[in-house]
N, C-alpha and C positions, 0 to 999 in steps of 0.2 A: 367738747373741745377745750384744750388748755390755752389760757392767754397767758402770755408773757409780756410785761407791760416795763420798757426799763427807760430811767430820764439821759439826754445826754445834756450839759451843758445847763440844765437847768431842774429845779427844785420838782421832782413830782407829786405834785399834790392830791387829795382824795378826788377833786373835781374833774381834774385831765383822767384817772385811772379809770373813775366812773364812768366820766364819756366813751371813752375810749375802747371798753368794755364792751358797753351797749354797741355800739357801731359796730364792733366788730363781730359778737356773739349774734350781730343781727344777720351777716350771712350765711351763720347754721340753716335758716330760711329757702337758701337757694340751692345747696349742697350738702348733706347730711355726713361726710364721710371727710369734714375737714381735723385732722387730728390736733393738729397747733397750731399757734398762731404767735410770733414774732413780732413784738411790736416798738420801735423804738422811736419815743420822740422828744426834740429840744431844738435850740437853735442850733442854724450852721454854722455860723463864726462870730464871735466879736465884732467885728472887724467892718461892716456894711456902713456903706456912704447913704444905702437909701434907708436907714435903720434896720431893724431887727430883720430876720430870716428865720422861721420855723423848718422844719424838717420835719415827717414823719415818714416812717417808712414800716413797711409791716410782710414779715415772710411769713407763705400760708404753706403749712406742710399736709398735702392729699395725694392721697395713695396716684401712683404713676409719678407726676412732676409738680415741683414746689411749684408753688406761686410768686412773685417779689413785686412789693410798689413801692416808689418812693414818692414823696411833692412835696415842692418850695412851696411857700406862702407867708404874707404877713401877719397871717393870724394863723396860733396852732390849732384851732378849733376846724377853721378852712380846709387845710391840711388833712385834717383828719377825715373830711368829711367828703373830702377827693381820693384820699385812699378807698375808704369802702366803698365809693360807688365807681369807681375802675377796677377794684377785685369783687365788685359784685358782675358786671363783664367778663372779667377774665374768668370766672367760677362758671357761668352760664356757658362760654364759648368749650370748657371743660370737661361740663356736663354732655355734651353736647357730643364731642369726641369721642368722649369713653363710651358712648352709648353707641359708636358706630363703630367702635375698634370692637365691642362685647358682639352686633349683630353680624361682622366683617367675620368672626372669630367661629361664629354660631355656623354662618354657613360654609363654612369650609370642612366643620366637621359632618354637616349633613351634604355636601360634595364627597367627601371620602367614603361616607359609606357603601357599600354596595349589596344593593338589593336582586334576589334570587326570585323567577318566577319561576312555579310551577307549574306542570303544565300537564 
């Protein structure tokens, strides 16, 4: 899986990219067949009354339909760590589908076939 790791708003440093990594190269775990990973994090505005606002947000590209998460938090670490465990959910719920659209798929073509007895 390739990560894509980009800062909005703020300095990206060795320590965020590192975390960031691991957390994420950590749901290879649950789904083997995730191609990309999309990951963007920083603050959302200047501009908060209650201080700082982190953002991360991360698109997971797996064959059929992307993935997308985003979450607020006052820590980017938080953040992060609320994305990967709602796209470890969302990957599970995934897995899940595809494996009943592949058996859905299966027996349709063992419905079409048509068997000859001899007699």
């Amino acid at each position: 899986m390739q990560i894509q790791i980009t800062g909005k708003g703020i300095e990206l440093t060795e320590a965020i990219q590192d975390y960031v990594e691991k957390k994420i190269s950590a749901l290879d775990k649950f789904y083997d067949k995730i191609i990309r990973a999309k990951v963007v994090v920083g603050k959302e505005t200047q501009h908060h009354l209650k201080g700082e606002i982190f953002i991360c947000e991360c698109k997971l590209e797996v064959p059929g339909n992307d993935l997308f998460a985003s979450k607020n938090e006052k820590d980017l670490y938080k953040a992060i760590d609320k994305i990967r465990d709602y796209l470890e959910s969302e990957l599970k719920k995934h897995k899940v589908m595809q494996r009943e659209k592949d058996k859905k798929d299966k027996r349709k073509v063992r419905e079409g076939k048509e068997y000859h007895y001899e007699s």
